[in-house]
Structure formats: C-alpha cells, structure tokens
MARTORDO-59498 format. One line per 2 residues: their letters; for each residue x, y, z of C-alpha. Coordinates in Angstrom, 3 decimals, always signed. Each point is the difference from the previous one (the first is absolute). Example, Ala and Ser with C-alpha at 12.3 -4.5 7.8 and 13.67 -1.06 7.14 Angstrom:
residues 2
AS) +12.300 -4.500 +7.800 | +1.370 +3.440 -0.660
***
This chain:
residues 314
XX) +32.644 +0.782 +7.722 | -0.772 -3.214 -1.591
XX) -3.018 -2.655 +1.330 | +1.509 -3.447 +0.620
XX) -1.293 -2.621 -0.385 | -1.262 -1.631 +3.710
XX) -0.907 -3.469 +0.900 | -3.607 -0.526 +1.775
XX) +2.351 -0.678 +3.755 | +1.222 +3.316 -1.007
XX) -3.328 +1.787 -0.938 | -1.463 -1.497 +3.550
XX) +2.981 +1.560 +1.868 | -0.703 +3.291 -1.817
XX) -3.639 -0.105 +1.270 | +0.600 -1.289 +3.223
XX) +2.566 +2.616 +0.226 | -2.334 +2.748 -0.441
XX) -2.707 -1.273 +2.789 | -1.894 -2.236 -2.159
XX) -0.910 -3.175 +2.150 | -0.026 -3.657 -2.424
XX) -0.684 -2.305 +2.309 | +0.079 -2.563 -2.822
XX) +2.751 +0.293 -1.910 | -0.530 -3.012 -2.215
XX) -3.733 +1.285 -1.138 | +1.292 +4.090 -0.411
XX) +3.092 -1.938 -2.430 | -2.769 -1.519 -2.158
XX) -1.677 +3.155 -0.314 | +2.660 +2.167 -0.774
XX) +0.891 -2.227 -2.417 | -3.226 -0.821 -1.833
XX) -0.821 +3.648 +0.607 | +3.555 +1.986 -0.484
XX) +1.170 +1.883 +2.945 | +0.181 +3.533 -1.542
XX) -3.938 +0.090 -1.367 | -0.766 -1.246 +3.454
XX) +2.209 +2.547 +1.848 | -1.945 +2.874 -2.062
XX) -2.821 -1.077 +2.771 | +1.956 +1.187 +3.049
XX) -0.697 +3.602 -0.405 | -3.095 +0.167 +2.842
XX) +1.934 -2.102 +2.410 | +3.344 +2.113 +0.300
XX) +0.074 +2.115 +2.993 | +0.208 +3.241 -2.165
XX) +1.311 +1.546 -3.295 | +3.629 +0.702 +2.146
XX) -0.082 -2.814 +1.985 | -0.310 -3.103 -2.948
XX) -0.047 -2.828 +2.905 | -3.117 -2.221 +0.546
XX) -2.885 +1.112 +2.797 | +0.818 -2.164 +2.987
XX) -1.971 -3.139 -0.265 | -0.328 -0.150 -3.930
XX) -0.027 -3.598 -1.689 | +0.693 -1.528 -2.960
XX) -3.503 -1.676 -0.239 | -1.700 +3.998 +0.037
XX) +2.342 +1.607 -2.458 | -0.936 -3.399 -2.306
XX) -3.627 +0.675 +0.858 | +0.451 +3.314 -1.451
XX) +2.001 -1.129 -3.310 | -3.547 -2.441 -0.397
XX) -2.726 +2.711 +0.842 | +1.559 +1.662 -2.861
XX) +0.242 -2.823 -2.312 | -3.313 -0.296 +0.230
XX) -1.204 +3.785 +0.360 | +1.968 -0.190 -3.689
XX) -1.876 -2.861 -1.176 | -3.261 +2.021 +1.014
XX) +0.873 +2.768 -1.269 | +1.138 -1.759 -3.654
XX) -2.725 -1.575 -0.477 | -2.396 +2.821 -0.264
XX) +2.897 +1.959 -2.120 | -0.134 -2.594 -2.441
XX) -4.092 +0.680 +0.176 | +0.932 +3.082 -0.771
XX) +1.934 -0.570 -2.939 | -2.194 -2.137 -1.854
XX) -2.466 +2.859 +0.849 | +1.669 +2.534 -1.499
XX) +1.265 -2.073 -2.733 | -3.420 -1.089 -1.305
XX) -1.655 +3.536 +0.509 | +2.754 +2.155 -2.303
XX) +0.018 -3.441 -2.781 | -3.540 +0.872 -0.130
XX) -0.205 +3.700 -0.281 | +3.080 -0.226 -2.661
XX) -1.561 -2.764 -1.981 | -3.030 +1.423 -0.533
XX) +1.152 +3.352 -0.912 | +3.033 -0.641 -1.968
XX) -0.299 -3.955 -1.068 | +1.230 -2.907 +0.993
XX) +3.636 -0.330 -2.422 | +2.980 +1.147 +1.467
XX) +0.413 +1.980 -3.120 | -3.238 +1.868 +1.282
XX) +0.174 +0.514 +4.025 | +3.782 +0.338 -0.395
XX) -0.210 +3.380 -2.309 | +1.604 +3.150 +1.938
XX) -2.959 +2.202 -1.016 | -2.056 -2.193 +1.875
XX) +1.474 +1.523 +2.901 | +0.333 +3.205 +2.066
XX) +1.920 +2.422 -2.868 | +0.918 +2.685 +2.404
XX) +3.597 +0.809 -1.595 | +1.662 -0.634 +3.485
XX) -1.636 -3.725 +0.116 | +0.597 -1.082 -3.530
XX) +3.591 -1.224 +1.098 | -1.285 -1.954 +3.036
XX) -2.331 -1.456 -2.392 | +2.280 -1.311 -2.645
XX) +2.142 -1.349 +2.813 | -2.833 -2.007 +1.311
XX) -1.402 -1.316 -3.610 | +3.416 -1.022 -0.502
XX) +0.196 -1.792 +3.782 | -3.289 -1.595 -0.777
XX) +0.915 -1.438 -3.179 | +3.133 -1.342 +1.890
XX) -1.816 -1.390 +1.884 | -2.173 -1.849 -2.321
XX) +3.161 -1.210 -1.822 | +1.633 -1.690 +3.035
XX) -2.846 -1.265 +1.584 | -2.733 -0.670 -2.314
XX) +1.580 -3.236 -1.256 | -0.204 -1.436 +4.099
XX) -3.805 +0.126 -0.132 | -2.445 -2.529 -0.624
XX) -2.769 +2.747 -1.156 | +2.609 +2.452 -1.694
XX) +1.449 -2.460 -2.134 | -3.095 -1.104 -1.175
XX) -0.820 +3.376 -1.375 | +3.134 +0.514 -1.759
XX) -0.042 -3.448 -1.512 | -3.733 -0.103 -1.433
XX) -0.894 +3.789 -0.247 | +3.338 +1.795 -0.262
XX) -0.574 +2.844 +2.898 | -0.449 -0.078 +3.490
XX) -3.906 +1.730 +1.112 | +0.971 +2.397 +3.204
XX) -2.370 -1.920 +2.391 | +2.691 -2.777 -1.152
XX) +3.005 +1.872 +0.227 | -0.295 +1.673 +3.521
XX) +0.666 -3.138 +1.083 | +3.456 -0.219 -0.184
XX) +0.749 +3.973 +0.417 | +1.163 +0.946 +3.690
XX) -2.243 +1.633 +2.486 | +2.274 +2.701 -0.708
XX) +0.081 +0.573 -3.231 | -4.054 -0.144 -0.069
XX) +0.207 +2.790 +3.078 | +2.574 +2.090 -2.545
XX) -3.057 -0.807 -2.833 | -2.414 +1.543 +2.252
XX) +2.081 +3.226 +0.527 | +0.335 +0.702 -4.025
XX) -3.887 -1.005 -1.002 | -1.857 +3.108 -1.439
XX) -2.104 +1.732 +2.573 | -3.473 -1.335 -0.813
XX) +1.480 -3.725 +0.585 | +1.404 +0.730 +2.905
XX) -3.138 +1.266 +1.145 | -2.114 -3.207 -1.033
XX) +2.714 -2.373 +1.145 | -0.647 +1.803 +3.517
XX) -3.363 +0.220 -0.042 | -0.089 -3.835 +0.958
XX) +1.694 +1.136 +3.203 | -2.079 +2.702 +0.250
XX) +3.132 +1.877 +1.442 | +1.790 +3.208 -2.064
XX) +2.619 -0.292 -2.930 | +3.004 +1.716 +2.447
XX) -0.786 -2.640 +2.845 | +0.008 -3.130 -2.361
XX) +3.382 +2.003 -1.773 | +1.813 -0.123 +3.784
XX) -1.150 -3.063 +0.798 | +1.003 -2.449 -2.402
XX) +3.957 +0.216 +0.289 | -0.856 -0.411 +3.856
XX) -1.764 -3.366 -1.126 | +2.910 -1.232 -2.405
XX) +2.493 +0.766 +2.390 | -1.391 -1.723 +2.459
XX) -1.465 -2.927 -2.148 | +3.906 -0.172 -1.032
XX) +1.345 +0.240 +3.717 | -2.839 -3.109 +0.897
XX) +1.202 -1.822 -2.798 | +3.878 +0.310 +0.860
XX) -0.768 -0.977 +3.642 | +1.312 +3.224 +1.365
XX) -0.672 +1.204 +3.642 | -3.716 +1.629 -0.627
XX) -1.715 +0.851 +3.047 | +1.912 +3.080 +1.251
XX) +0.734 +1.014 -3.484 | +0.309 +3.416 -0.885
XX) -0.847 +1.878 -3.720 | +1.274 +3.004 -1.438
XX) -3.641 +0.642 -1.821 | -1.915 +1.914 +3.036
XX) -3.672 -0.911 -0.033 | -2.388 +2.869 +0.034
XX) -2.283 +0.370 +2.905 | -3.348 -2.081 -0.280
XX) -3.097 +0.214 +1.513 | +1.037 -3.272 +2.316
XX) +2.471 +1.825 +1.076 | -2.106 +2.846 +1.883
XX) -2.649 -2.797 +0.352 | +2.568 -2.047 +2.440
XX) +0.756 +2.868 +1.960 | +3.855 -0.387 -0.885
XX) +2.246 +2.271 +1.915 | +1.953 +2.903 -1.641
XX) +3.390 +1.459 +0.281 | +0.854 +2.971 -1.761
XX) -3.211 +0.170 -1.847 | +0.738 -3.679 -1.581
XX) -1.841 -3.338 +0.847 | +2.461 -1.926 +1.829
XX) -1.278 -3.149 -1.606 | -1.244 -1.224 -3.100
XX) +2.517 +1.745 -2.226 | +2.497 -1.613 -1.122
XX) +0.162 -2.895 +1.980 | -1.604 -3.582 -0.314
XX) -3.379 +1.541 +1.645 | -0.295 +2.386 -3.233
XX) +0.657 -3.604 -1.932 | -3.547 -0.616 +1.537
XX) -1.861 +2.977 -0.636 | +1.316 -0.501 -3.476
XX) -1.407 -3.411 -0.167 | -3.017 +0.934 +1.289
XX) -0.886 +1.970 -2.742 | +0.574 -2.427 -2.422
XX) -1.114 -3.119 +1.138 | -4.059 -1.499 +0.740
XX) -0.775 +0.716 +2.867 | -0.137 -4.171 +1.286
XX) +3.455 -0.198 -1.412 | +1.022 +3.142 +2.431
XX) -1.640 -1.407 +3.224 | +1.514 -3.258 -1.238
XX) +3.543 +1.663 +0.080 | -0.845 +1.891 +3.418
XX) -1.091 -3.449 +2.136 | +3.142 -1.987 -1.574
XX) +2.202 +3.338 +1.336 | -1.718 +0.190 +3.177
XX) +0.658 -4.047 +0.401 | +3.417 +0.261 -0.984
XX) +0.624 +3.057 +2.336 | -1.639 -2.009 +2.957
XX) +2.781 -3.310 -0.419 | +2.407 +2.609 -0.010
XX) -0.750 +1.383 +3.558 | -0.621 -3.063 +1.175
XX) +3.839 -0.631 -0.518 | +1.048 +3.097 +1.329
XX) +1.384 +0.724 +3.773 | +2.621 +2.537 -0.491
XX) -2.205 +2.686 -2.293 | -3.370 +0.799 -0.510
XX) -2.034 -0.617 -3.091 | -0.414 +4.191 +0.547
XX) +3.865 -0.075 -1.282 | -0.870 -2.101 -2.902
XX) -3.336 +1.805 -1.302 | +2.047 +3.277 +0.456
XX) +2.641 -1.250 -2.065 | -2.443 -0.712 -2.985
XX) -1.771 +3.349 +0.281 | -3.146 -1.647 +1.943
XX) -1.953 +1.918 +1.986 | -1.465 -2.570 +2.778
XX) -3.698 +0.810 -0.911 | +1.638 -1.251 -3.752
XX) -2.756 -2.862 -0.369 | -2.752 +2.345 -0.099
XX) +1.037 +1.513 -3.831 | -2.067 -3.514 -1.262
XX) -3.350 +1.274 +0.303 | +0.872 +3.566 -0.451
XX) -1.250 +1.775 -3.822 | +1.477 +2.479 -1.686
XX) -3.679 +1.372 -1.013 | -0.115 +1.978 +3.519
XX) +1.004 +4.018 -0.439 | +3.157 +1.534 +1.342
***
C-alpha cells in the first residue's frame, strides 16, 4: 500500500484521531512543517497505550511528544560532541604510532606488509588501502591543509591525511594494524585490544547516526557490549544471566565514552545529560522520566558512573 502524500489539516486529523490533544493547531502546523511530521511521529512510541493498542495515553499533548523530539536533539548534540572528541582522539593517536614506525609518505604507511599478514586479513587489507587512497583522491583536493601538502611536498603525512578519512574507515584501520600497534594505540586508553576492536564500529555508527539527525536516544546496536566493571559496580539488574542495561543500548554508548574520554570531559557530558533529562520531566504529565531513562538503557542511579574508576577489582 502506497504513502500519500497528506496536507498538515490532514496530519492534525490523523493525530487528533489517535488521542493526541493540539490545542493549538496553528503552532503544531509550524512544527510539523519546519520539523516533518514522520521524524516527529518516530517520538510517539512511549505515549501509545501499548504495542496492540497504537492510540495515544489519555491526556497526551502535542507540546510533550515535541518536548521529547528536543530532549533528543539535544541528548544527540551531547552525545556528538564528545564522539567527535573521540575521533580526533583516535585519529591523532594511530597517525602517530604509524608515522613513526613506518614514515610519514603514503608510499610508506600505505604498504600492505605494514599490516596484520595473517592470510585471512590480507584481503580486508588491500580493500581498505585501496578505500583509503579513495579517499585521499576525492577529498584531499577540498582541504585547506591537504592541498597544501600535495602542492609543495607531493604526499600527504598521515597526521595530515586522517583528516579527511571517516571515523569508519580509521575504526576498520584499527582492526587490520599488526598486533604490537594495536597494543600501543590502546595503551593510551589503558583498556584491552578486543574492547577498543568492539568498540569503535559502535562509535562510527553512532557518530554517523548523530550526524544524520536520526532518532538516538532509544537506539539500539547489533554490536553487544561486554560486561564492565560499571556494570556490577551500579548494581544493574539481570535477566537470564545478562545485564539488562548497558549493552547495546545508548547507556553502553556511555560506558564506552567513559573509557575514552578525560575524565572533566566525562562529568562534563554527565551534568549536560542530567540537565537535559531534568527539562524533559519538567514537560512531562502523561509518563514518567522512569519511561524515558528505561528506554535509553539508564539505570536511575545512572549519574553515579562519573566518579566511578575502572582501577577497582571485579
């Protein structure tokens, strides 16, 4: 069945229909319209009466389903801005490690044998070389600092050239370094090769779902995170033998994050959360905040994770 095409009257009716009370129409038609009705409608999930039942909780307004749509515009901008910490991160520490152990031409770092040669990664290395010299080809030219490279020196030093590779092509880099760099890139996270491994397409994916504007607090991943000790250290409930937060929802985002960040940029990330959270139930009358936190994979004692360390024993 085809989607047709419906005029805002018609996409107030719809609402209005379903239990949704607009007491201004004229302000809910400027915001579906500056907004577009279906990203907003991907809010209404908490406020339906069930997963049979798809009409509104009696009492639900326009003005708290909006309130919800802004929380997470600005849980995402949050949440971006410390990905994009992350990135540069990440970006700077592997330039480093590369350049000074292979040089700093492309025709140097860019040499398979510079790379893990177990016979069932040298294709997934030749694939990436190839993606990252794609990359330099389409994009290079666009930047100020690239293009100064190529025009006065004739190569591009990796410190230079991360700049203008995706966060997920540097998290596929990561994946196909030799052992021993893998092990000093994540030494400066003092956290183990496997975690930082897992991790990373977590942080693309999300740093490309941020970027995109897609609905990110009650996300979901495919990636399970493996049990931490913040986990334990939270006293996070189990069923079936499984945390049931913090893995692969926005919560395990955090403990991510946490691990990868200073610690003043994490408690900086946790108060601008906590602040955000707090508008949000201000504007709330038909659901808790509970509803919310539980939707994101926060446990309600979630705040305390920014003083906790990783350096206490299981």
């Amino acid at each position: 069945m085809n989607k047709e095409f419906k005029t805002l009257e018609e996409q107030i009716s719809i609402l209005e229909y379903k239990g949704l009370i607009i007491q201004d129409k004229e302000y809910a038609k400027q915001i579906l319209l500056r907004e577009n009705y279906f990203f907003l409608n991907g809010y209404r999930h908490l406020f339906l009466k069930s997963n049979n039942d798809r009409r509104f909780i009696e009492g639900t307004t326009f003005e708290e389903i909006y309130s919800l749509f802004l929380f997470d515009r600005q849980f995402r901008n949050i949440i971006f801005k410390n990905l994009l910490i992350i990135e540069n991160n990440m970006k700077s520490i592997i330039s480093y490690q590369l350049s000074k152990k292979y040089g700093y031409k492309e025709n140097d770092y860019l040499k398979p044998k510079n790379f893990n040669n177990k016979p069932e990664k040298m294709r997934q290395v030749n694939d990436l070389i190839k993606k990252m010299k794609r990359q330099v080809h389409a994009n290079a030219p666009q930047h100020a600092a690239t293009a100064h490279y190529v025009q006065n020196y004739g190569y591009i030093p990796l410190w230079v050239l991360v700049k203008v590779l995706s966060f997920g092509i540097v998290s596929e880099l990561f994946s196909i370094l030799k052992k021993e760099d893998q092990e000093a890139i994540a030494e400066s996270y003092d956290i183990p090769v496997d975690s930082l491994i897992n991790y990373l397409p977590i942080l693309a994916n999300y740093r490309n779902l941020c970027a995109h504007e897609d609905i990110v607090f009650e996300n979901k991943t495919q990636r399970v995170m493996e049990d931490t000790i913040y986990h334990k250290l939270l006293n996070i409930n189990k069923m079936d033998g499984e945390y049931i937060y913090g893995k692969n929802d926005i919560f395990a985002l955090l403990l991510i994050i946490k691990q990868l960040i200073t610690h003043t940029e994490f408690k900086n990330l946790v108060e601008e959360i906590g602040h955000a959270l707090t508008n949000l139930e201000y504007n709330l009358h038909t659901i808790t905040i509970v509803k919310v936190l539980d939707r994101m994979g926060f446990p309600e004692n979630w705040q305390e994770i920014m003083n906790m360390t990783r350096k206490v024993e299981e």
